[in-house]
C-alpha positions as CSV (number, residue, x, y, z in Angstrom):
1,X,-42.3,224.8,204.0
2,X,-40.5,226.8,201.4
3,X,-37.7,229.0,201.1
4,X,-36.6,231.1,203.9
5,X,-34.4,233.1,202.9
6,X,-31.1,233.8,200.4
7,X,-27.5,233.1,201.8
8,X,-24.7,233.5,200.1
9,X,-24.2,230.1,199.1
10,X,-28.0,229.1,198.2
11,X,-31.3,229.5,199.9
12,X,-32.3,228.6,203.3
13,X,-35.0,226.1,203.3
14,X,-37.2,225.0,206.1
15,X,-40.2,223.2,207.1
16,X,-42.3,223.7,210.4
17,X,-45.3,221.4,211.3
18,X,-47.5,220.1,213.5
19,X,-49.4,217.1,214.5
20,X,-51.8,214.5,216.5
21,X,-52.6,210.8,215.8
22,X,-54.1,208.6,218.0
23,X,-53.8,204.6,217.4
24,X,-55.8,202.2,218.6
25,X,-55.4,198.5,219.0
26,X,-57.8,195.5,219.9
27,X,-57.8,191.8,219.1
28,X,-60.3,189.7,220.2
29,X,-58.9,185.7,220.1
30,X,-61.3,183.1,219.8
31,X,-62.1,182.0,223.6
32,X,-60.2,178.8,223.3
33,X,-57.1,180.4,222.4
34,X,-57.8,182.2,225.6
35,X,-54.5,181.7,228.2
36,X,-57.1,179.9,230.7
37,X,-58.9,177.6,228.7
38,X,-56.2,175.5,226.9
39,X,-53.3,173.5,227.1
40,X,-50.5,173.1,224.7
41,X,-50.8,171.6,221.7
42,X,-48.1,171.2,219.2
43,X,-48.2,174.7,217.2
44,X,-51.0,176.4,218.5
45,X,-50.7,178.3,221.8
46,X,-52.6,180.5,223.8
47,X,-53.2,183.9,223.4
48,X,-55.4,186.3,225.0
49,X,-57.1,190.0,224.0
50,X,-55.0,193.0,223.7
51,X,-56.3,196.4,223.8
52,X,-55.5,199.6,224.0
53,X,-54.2,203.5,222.9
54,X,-51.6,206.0,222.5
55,X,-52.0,209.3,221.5
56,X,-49.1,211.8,221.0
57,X,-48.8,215.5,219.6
58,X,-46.1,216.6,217.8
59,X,-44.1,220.0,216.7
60,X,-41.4,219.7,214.4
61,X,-38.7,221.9,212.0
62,X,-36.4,220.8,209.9
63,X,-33.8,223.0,207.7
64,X,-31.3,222.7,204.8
65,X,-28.4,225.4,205.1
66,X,-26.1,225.9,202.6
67,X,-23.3,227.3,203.8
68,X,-20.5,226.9,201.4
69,X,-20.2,226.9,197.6
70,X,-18.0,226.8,194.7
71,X,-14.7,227.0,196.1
72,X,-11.8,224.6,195.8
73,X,-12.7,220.6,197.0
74,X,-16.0,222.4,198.0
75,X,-18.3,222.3,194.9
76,X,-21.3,222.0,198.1
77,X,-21.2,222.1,201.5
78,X,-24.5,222.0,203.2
79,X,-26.1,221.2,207.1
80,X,-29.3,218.9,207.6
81,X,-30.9,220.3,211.2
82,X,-33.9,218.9,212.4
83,X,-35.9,218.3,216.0
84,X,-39.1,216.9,217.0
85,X,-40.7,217.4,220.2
86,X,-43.9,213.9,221.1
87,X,-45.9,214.3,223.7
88,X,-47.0,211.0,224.1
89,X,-50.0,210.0,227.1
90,X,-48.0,207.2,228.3
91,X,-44.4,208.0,228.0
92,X,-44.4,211.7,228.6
93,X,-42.8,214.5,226.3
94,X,-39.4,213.3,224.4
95,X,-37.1,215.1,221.9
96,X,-35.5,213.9,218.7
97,X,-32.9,215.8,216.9
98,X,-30.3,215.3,214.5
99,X,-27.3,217.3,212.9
100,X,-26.6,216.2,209.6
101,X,-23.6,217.3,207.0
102,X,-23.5,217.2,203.4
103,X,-20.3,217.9,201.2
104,X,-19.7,217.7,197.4
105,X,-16.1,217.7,197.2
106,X,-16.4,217.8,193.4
107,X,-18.8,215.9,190.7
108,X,-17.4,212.7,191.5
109,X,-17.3,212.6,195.1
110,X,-19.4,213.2,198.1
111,X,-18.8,212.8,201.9
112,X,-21.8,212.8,204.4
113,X,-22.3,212.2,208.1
114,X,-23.3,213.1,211.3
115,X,-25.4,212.7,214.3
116,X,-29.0,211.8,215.5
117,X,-30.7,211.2,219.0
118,X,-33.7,208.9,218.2
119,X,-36.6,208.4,220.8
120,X,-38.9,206.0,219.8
121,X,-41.8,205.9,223.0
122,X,-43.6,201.7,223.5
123,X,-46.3,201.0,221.1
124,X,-49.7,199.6,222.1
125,X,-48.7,196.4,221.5
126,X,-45.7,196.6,223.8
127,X,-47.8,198.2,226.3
128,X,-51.0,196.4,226.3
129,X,-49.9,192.7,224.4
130,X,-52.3,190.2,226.6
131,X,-50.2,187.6,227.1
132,X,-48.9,185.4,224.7
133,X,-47.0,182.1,224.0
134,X,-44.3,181.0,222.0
135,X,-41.5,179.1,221.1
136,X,-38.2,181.0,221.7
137,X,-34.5,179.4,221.3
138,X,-32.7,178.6,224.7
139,X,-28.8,178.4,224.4
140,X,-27.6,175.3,226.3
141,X,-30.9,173.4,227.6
142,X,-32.1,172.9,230.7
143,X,-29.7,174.0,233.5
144,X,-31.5,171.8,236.0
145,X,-30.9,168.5,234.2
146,X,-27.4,166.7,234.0
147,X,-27.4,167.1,229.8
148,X,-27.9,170.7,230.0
149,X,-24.2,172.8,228.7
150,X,-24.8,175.7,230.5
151,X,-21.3,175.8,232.7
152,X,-23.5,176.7,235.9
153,X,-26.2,174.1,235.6
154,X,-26.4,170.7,237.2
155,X,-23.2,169.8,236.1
156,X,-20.2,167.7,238.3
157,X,-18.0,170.4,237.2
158,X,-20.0,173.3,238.8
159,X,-18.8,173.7,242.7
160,X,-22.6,175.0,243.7
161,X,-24.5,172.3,241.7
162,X,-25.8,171.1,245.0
163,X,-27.4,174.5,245.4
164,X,-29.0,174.2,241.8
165,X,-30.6,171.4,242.4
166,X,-31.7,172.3,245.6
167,X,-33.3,175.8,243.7
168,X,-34.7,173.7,240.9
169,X,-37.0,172.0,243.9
170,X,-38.2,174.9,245.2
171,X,-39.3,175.6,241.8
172,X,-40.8,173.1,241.3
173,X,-42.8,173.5,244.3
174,X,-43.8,177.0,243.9
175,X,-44.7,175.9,240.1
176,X,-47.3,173.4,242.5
177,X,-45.2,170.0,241.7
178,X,-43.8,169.4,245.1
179,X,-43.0,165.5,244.0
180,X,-41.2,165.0,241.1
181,X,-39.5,162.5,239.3
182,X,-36.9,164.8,239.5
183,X,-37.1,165.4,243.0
184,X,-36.5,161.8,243.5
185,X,-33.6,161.4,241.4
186,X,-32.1,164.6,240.0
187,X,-29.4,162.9,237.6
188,X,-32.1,161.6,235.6
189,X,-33.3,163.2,232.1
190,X,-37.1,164.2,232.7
191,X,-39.1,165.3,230.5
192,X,-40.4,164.6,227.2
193,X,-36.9,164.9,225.4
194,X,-34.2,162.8,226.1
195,X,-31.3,164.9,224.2
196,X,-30.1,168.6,225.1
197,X,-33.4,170.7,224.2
198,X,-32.5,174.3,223.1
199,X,-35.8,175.7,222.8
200,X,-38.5,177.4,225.6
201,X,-42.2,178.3,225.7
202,X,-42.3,182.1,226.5
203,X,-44.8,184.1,227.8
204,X,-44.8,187.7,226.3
205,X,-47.2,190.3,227.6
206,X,-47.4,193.8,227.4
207,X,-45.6,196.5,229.9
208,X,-47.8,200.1,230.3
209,X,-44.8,200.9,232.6
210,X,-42.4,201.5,229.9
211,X,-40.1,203.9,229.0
212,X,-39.2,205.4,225.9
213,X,-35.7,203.7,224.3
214,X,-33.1,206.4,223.4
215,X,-30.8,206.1,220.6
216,X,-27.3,207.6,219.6
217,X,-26.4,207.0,216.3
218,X,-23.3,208.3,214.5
219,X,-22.2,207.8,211.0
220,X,-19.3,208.7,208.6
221,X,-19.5,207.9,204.7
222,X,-18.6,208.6,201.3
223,X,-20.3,208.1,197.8
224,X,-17.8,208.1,194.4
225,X,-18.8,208.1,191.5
226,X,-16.3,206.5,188.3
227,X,-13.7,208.9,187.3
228,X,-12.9,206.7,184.3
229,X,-15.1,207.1,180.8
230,X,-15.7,204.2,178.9
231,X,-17.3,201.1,180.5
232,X,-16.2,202.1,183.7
233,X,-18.3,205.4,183.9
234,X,-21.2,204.4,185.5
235,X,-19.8,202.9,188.4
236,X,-20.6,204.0,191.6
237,X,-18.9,203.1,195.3
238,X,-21.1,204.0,199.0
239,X,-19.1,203.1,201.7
240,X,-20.6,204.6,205.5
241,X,-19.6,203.8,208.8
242,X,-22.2,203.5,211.8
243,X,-22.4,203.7,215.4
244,X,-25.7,202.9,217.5
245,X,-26.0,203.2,221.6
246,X,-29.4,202.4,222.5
247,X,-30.2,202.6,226.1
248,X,-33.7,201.8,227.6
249,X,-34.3,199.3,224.5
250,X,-37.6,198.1,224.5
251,X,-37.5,193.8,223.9
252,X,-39.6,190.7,226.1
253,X,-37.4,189.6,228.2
254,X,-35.1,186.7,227.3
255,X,-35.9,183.1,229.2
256,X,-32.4,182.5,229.1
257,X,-31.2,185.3,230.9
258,X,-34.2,185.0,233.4
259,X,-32.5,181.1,234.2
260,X,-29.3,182.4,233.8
261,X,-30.1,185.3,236.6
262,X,-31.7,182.8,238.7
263,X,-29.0,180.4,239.2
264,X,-26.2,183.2,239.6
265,X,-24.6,182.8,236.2
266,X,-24.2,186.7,236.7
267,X,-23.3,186.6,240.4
268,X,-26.4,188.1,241.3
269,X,-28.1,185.5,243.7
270,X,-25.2,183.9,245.5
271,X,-26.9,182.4,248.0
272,X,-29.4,180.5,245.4
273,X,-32.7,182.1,247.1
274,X,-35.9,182.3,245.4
275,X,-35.6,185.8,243.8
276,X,-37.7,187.5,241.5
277,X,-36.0,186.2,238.5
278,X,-37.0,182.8,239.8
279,X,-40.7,183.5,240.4
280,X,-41.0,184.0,236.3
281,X,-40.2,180.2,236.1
282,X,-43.0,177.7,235.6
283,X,-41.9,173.8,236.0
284,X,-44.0,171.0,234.8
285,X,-45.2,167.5,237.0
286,X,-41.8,165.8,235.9
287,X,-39.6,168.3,237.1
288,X,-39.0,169.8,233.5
289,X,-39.1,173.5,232.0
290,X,-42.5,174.2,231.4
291,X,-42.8,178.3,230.6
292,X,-40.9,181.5,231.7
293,X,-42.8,184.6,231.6
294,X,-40.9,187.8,229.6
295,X,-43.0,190.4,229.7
296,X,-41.8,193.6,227.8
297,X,-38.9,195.6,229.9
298,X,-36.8,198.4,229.4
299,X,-33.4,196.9,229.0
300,X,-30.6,197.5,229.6
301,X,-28.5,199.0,225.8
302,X,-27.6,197.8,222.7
303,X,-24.4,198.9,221.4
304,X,-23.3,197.8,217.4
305,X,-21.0,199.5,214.7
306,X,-20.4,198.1,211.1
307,X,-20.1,199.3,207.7
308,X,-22.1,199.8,204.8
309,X,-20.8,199.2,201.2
310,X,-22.9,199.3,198.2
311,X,-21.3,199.1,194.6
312,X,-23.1,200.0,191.6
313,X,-21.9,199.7,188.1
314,X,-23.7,198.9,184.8
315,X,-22.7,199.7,180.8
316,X,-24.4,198.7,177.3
317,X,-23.8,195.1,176.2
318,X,-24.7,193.5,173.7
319,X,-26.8,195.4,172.9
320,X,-28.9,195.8,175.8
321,X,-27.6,197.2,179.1
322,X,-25.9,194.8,182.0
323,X,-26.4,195.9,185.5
324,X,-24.3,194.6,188.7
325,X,-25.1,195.4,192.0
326,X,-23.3,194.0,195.5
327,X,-24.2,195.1,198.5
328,X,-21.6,194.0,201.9
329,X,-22.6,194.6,205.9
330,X,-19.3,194.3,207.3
331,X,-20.0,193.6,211.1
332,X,-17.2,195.3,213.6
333,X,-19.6,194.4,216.8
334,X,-22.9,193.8,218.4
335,X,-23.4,193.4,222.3
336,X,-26.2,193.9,224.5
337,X,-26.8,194.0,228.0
338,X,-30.3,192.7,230.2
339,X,-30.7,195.4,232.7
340,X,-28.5,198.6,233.1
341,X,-26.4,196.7,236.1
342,X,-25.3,192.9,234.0
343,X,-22.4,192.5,231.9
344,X,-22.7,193.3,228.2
345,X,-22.7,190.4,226.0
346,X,-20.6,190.4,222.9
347,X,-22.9,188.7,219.8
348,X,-20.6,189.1,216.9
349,X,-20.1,186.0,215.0
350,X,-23.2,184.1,216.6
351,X,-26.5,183.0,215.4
352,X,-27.9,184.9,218.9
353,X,-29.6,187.6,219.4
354,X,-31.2,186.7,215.7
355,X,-28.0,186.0,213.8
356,X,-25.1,188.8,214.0
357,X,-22.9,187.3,210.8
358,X,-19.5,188.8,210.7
359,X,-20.3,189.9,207.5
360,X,-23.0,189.4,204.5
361,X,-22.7,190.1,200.7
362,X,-25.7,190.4,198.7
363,X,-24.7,190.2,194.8
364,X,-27.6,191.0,191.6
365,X,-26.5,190.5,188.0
366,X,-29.2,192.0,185.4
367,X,-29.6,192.1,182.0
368,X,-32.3,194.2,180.1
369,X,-33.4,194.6,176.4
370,X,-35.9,195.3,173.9
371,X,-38.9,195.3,177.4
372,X,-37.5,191.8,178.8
373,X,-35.0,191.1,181.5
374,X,-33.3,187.9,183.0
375,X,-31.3,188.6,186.4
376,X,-29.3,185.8,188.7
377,X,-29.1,186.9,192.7
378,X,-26.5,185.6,194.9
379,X,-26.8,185.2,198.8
380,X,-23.5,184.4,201.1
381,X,-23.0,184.0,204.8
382,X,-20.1,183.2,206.2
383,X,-19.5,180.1,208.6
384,X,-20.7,181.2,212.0
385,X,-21.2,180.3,215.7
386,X,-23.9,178.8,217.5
387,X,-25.8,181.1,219.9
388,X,-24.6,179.5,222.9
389,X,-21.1,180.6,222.1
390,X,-22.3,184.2,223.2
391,X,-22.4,183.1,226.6
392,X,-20.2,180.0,226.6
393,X,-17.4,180.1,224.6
394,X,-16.3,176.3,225.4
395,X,-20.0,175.2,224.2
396,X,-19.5,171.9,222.4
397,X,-22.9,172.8,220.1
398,X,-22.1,173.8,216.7
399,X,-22.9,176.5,214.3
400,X,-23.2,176.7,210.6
401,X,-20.6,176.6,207.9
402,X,-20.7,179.4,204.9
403,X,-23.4,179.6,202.5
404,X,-24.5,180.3,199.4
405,X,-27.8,180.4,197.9
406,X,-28.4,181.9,193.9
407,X,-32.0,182.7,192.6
408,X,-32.8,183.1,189.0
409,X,-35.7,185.9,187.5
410,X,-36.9,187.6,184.4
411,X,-39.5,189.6,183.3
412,X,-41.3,191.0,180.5
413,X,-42.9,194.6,179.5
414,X,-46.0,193.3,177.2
415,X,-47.5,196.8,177.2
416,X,-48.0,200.3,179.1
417,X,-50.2,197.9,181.1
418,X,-49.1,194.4,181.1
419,X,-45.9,192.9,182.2
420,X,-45.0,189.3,182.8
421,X,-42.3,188.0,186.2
422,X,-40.6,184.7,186.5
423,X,-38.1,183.3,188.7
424,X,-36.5,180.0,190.5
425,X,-35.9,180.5,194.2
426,X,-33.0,178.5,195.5
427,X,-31.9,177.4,192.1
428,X,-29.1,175.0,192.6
429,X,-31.9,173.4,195.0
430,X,-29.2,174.3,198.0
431,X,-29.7,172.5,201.5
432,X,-30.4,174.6,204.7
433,X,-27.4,174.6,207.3
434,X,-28.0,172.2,210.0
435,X,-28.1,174.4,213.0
436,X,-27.1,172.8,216.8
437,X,-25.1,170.1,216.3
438,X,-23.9,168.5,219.0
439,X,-21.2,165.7,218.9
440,X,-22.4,162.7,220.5
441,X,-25.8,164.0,221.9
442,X,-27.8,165.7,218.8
443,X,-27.4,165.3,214.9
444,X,-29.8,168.0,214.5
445,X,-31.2,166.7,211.8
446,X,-34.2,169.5,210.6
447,X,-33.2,172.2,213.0
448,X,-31.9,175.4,210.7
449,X,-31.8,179.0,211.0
450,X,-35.2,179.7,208.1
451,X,-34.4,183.2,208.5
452,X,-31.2,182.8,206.7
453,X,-31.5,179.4,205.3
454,X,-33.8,178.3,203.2
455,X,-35.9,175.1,204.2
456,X,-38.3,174.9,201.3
457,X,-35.4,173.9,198.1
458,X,-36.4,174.9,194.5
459,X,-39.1,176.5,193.4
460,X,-40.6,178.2,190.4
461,X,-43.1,181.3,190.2
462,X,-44.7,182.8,187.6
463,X,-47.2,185.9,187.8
464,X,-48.7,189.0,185.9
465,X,-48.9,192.4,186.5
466,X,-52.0,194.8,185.4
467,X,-52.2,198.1,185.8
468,X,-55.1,199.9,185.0
C-alpha cells in the first residue's frame, strides 16, 4: 500500500491485499439443557450443540484519488473506490464495492457522500445454531382465543372466525392434543394466563441453506465547522442523510408472522388449510400456544432512511474547559417485509421490530480541569406506539409516553498511571415506561421495554483504572 503515483492534484494512493480465515464454532450444552431431555421451566430453556465452519478467501483494493485542488469552493475534492471479492464455502463468491466522495469546500466546510453495495454471507451461528428456545414478543396474543386483538383471530367481528377455530383444531391435533379444553369449548380462555399474553416461546435454529443478504446503502452529508471566533469557534455541526435496501436479510423467523400467515392475515391461505406456515406451530394439552419454530431464513428486505446529526462545541470556562455534545437520529422510515412476495410493514413510530422511535437525542455536558472531570448525560425518547400498531393500527394496547433519563459521572487523573471514575446511573431514580397497557384487560404492571428503559433505578459506581 503506498503511493501510486502523482496527479495533478495530489498522489494516488492505493492498497491491494489478500486473505483467508477460517472460523470455527462449537458449544457443547450440558445434556439437560439438551432440546430432548427437558421441559420448560421458568427462565431456563433448552438448547442444544452447535457446530460448525466457514472459510472464505478474499482479494481486495482500495484507492484515494485526488482529483481536484485549490480552486474556488474546491479547497479538496477527492474519490474513495474500493471492492472486495469472498469466496466463501457455503455462500459462494460475492462482491462488495463502494464509490465514495470527499469535498472541502473551504476550511470550514466539508460535504461527503456516496454509495456502497454490502454483502455480508450467514455466519456459523446462523448456519449451524442447534436449536434453541426463547422468549420472543407476540403483538396481539393468541389469535385462537376470544381475548386475542389480532383483527383476524377468533374474534365475532372476523367473517371467517369459524374457519379459525376450525384451523386452531387441526392444530392442535397435529401438535398430538386431539381433545382439548379448547376443542370443547372454544370461547373459553385456556391456558395458563387469563389476560391478553403478548409473548411466545421460539425455536431458533440454524439454516446451512442461506444466502448471502445484499445491501444498498446511500448517503448525503455535510460537516461545518464555526465560522465565528470567540466562544463560538469550536463548534462543530455533522448532519448526513442515509438510505439502506437490504434484500435477502438474514433474521429467525418471526412467530407472529408464521400465525399471521397461517390464518390468512396476508391472504395467503384462503381456504384455512394446513400449510406450511401451520406445520411450524406447536399447541399445548389445553389448546394453548405452546412454541413456533423460526429457524433462520432469507427474508424478504429491509428498507429505512433517517438522518444523522451530531453537534459539537466546547470553549474555556472558568478556568477549565466545558464540553457539549448532542447527538439526534431523526427517523424518516423503517419497513420490512417476511418473504420477497408479503406486503412491507411500515415500523416507524413503534416499539416493533426492536423499537424504531421517531426520533432520539442523546445530550453530554462535561467539564474538565486541573486532571478531574464531572459530566451530566441526558437520554430522551419520544412517546411511541406499541408494536401491535405496526400491524393493527386500531390495536387498543398502548405504548409508552416520552422519556427522559440523566446520569451523572466524574473522574480523576491521579497519575500517568492511576485514574479514579464515578458516576450515578439513572440519577433522578426515573421509572421505566410501562409497556402494553391495555384498558380494561392488562395494567401491565412490570412489563417495559429494558432496552430503552431502565428497570434497575439509581445506582452508584465507583472504580479504578491502572495501567501498567
Amino acid at each position: 500500500q503506498g503511493e501510486v503515483f502523482e496527479l495533478p492534484s495530489g498522489p494516488l494512493q492505493a492498497a491491494l491485499g489478500a486473505s483467508t480465515r477460517r472460523n470455527t464454532f462449537a458449544f457443547r450444552p450440558d445434556s439437560l439443557l439438551d432440546t430432548h431431555s427437558i421441559e420448560y421451566p421458568i427462565g431456563l430453556f433448552p438448547t442444544s450443540p452447535t457446530v460448525g465452519e466457514t472459510e472464505v478467501k478474499e482479494l481486495y483494493a482500495e484507492a484515494l484519488v485526488p482529483v481536484l485542488s485549490d480552486l474556488p469552493f474546491i479547497k479538496e475534492f477527492n474519490l474513495e473506490l474500493g471492492a472486495r471479492y469472498s469466496d466463501y464455502n457455503t455462500s459462494g463468491g460475492i462482491w462488495t464495492y463502494k464509490s465514495l466522495v470527499d469535498w472541502s469546500v473551504n476550511d470550514d466546510l466539508r460535504i461527503r457522500g456516496g454509495y456502497q453495495l454490502a454483502n455480508r454471507a450467514p455466519n456459523t451461528a446462523e448456519l449451524f445454531l442447534g436449536s434453541s428456545t426463547s422468549v420472543v414478543p407476540f403483538a396481539g396474543g393468541d389469535p385462537c382465543l376470544t381475548n386475542t386483538l389480532n383483527t383476524w383471530g377468533n374474534l365475532p367481528g372476523n367473517p371467517n372466525q369459524a374457519k379459525v377455530v376450525a384451523l386452531c383444531n387441526v392444530i392442535n391435533e397435529k401438535s398430538g392434543f386431539p381433545n382439548t379444553p379448547y376443542k370443547q369449548n372454544p370461547n373459553a380462555i385456556v391456558g395458563p394466563f387469563a389476560f391478553n399474553f403478548p409473548l411466545e416461546l421460539a425455536i431458533t435454529s440454524g439454516n446451512p441453506n442461506l444466502r448471502n443478504e445484499e445491501a444498498d446503502t446511500f448517503t448525503l452529508g455535510f460537516v461545518m465547522n464555526s465560522p465565528f471566533e470567540g466562544i463560538l469557534e469550536s463548534a462543530t455541526l455533522a448532519v448526513d442523510w442515509y438510505q439502506i435496501e437490504i434484500a435477502d436479510a438474514i433474521a429467525p423467523g418471526d412467530s407472529w408472522s408464521v400465525y399471521a400467515k397461517c390464518f390468512n392475515q396476508d391472504g395467503s391461505n384462503p381456504t384455512y388449510s394446513y400449510v406450511e406456515s401451520c406445520e411450524l406451530i406447536a399447541r399445548d394439552q389445553d389448546g394453548y400456544r405452546a412454541t413456533v419454530v423460526t429457524p433462520y431464513l432469507n427474508l424478504g428486505g429491509i428498507e429505512t432512511s433517517g438522518i444523522d446529526v451530531q453537534f459539537n462545541w466546547g470553549f474555556d470556562a472558568f478556568g477549565g474547559a466545558l464540553n457539549l455534545s448532542s447527538v439526534v437520529n431523526i427517523l424518516d422510515y423503517y419497513r420490512n417485509q417476511q418473504t420477497a412476495k408479503d406486503p412491507w410493514i411500515d415500523h416507524t413510530g413503534t416499539l416493533s421490530q426492536g423499537g424504531q422511535y421517531d426520533y432520539r437525542v442523546l445530550n453530554t455536558l462535561t467539564y474538565s480541569r486541573d486532571g478531574w472531570s464531572v459530566g451530566l448525560r441526558h437520554n430522551f425518547l419520544p412517546e411511541i406506539e406499541n408494536l401491535a400498531y405496526a400491524t393493527n393500527k386500531a390495536t387498543p394496547v398502548q405504548g409508552a409516553d416520552s422519556y427522559h433519563n440523566f446520569a451523572a459521572f466524574g473522574g480523576y487523573t491521579v497519575s500517568d498511571k492511576i485514574a479514579l471514575r464515578a458516576g450515578i446511573d439513572n440519577l433522578f431514580d426515573q421509572d421505566p415506561e410501562i409497556v402494553g397497557y391495555n384498558p380494561g384487560v392488562t395494567n401491565a404492571r412490570g412489563a417495559t421495554s429494558p432496552g430503552y428503559y431502565d428497570p434497575i433505578g439509581r445506582r452508584y459506581y465507583l472504580g479504578v483504572d491502572l495501567s501498567f
